[in-house]
Backbone bond lengths (Angstrom), bond angles and torsions (degrees), N, CA, C in turn:
res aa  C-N    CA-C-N  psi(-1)  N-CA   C-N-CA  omega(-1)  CA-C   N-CA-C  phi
1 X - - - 1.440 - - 1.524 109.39 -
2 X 1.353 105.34 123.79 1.850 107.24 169.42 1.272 113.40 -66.95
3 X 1.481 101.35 131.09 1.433 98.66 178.95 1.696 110.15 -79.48
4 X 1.427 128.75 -168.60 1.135 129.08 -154.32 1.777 113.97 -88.13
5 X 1.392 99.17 -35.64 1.534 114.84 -171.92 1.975 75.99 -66.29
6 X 1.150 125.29 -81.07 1.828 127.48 -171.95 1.275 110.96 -23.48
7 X 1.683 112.35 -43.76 1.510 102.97 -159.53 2.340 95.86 -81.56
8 X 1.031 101.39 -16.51 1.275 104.53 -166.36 1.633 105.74 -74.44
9 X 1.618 104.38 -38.09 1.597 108.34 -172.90 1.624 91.09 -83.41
10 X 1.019 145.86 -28.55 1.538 145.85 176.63 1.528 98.94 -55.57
11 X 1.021 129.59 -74.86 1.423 149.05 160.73 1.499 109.50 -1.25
12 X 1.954 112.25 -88.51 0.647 124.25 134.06 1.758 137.40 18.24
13 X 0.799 100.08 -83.13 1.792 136.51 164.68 1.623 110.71 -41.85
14 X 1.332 88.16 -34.18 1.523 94.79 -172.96 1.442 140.29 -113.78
15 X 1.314 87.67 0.47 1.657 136.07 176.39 1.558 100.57 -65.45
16 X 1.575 89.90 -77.10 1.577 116.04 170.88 1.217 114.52 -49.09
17 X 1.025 141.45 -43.98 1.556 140.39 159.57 1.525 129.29 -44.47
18 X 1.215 96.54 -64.06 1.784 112.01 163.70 1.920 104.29 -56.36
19 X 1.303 114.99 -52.57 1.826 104.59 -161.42 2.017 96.06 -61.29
20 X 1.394 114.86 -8.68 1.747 110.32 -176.39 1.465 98.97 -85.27
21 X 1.144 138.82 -6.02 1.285 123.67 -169.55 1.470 114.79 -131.56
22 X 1.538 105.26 142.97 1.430 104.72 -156.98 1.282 94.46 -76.85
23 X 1.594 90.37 163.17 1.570 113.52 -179.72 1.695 115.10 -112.35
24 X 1.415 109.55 5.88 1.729 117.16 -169.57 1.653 98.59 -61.45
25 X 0.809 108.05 151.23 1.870 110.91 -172.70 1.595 90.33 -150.34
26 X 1.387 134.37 -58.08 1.674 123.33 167.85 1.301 135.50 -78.12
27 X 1.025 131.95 160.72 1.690 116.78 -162.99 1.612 109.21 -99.94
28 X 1.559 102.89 3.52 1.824 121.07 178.07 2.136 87.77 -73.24
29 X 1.058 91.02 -48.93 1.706 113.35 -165.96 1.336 92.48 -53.04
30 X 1.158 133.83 -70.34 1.834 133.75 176.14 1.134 109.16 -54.40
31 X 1.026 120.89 -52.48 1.655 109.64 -176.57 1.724 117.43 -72.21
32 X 1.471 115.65 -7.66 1.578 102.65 168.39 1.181 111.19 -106.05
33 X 1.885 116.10 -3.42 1.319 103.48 162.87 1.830 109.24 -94.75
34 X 1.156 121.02 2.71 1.638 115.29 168.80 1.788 114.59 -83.49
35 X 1.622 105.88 -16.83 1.343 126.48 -170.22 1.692 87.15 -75.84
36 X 1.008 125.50 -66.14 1.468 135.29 -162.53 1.381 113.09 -65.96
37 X 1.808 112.87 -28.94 1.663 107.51 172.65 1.822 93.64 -66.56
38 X 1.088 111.39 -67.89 1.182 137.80 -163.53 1.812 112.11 -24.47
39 X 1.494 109.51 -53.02 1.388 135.61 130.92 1.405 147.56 -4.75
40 X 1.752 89.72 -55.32 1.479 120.91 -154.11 1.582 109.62 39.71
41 X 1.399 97.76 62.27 2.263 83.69 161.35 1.775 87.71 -153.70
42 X 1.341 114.14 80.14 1.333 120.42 147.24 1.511 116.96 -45.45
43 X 1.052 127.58 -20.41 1.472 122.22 -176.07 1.021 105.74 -72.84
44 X 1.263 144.44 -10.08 1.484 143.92 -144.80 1.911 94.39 -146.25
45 X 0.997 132.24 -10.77 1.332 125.27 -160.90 1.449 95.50 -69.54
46 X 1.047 148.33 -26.40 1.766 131.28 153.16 1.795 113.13 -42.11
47 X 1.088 110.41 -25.81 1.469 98.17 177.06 1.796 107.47 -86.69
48 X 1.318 102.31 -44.68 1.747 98.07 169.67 0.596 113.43 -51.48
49 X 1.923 142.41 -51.31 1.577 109.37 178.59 1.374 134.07 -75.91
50 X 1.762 114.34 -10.69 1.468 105.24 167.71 1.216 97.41 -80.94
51 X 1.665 153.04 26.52 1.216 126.14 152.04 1.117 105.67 -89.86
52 X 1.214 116.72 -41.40 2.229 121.02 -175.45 1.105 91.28 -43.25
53 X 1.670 120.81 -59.06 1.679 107.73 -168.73 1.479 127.23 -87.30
54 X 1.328 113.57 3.25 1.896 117.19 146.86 1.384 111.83 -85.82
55 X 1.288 131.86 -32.18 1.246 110.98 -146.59 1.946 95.66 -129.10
56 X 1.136 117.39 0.33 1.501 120.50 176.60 1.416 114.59 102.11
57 X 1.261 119.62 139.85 1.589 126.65 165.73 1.271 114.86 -49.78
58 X 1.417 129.06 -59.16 1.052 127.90 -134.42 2.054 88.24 -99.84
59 X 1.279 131.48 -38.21 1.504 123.64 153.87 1.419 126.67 -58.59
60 X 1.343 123.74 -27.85 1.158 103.98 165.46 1.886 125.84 -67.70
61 X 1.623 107.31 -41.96 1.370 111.29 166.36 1.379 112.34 -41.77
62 X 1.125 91.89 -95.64 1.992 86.53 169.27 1.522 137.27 7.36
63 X 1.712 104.90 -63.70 1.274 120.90 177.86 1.312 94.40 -69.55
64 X 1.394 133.68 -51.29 1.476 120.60 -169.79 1.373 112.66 -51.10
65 X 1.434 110.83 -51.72 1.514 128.02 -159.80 1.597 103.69 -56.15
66 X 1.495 105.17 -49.41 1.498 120.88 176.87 1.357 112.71 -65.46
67 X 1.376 143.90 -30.10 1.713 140.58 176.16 1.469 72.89 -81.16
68 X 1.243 165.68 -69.65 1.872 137.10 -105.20 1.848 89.79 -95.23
69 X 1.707 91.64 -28.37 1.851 76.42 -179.41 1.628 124.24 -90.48
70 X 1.525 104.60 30.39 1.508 115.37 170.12 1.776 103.01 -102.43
71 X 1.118 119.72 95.49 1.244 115.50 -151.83 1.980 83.90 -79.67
72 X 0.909 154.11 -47.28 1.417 148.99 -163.40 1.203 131.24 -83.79
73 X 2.066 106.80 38.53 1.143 126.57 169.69 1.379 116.34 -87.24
74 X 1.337 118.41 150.65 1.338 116.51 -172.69 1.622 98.20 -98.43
75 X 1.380 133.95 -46.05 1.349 152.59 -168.73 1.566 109.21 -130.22
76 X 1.702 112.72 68.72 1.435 92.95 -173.83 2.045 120.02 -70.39
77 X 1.031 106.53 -22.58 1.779 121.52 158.74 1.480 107.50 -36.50
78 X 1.550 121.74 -43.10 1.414 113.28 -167.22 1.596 84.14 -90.32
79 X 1.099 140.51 -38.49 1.937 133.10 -167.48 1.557 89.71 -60.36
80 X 1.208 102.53 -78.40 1.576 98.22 -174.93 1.037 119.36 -35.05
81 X 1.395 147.82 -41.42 1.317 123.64 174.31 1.566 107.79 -81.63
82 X 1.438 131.47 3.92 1.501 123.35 -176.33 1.643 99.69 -91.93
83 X 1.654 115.62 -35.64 1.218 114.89 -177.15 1.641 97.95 -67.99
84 X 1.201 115.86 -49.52 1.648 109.66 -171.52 1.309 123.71 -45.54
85 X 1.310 104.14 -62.09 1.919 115.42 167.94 1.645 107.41 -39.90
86 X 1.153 105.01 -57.21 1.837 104.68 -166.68 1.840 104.24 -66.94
87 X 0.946 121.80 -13.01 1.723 117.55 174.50 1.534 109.15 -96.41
């Protein structure tokens, strides 16, 4: 029988194991976290993927792809959501 301090560092152990591996299971889910690298504002990538899955995969890429090739943005994260709202 493991004693308690063992079963805790086992535990532990396994915590850390599971938090390294992704958890994306829908492809709305990848694409609002590729929207947010893409971006750079991980802080917010919970809102990119409920947009992939209101507003479509294949328009949200797009819009990203299209703000990254305005190279003389200061905050392209804040355009993208100004272009999004206004369409």
């Amino acid at each position: 029988m493991q004693s308690l301090e063992e079963y805790g560092n086992n535990y532990l152990a396994e915590l850390k194991k599971r938090s390294s591996q992704s958890r994306v299971s829908k492809s709305y889910q990848l694409v609002g976290l590729e929207i947010a690298g893409m971006l750079g504002d991980f802080k917010n990538k919970s809102l990119y993927i409920k947009l992939a899955k209101q507003h479509g995969e294949d328009k949200m890429r797009r819009l990203a792809k299209s703000v990254l090739d305005r190279k003389n943005l200061k905050n392209p994260a804040a355009y993208f959501m100004k272009v999004l709202h206004s369409e």
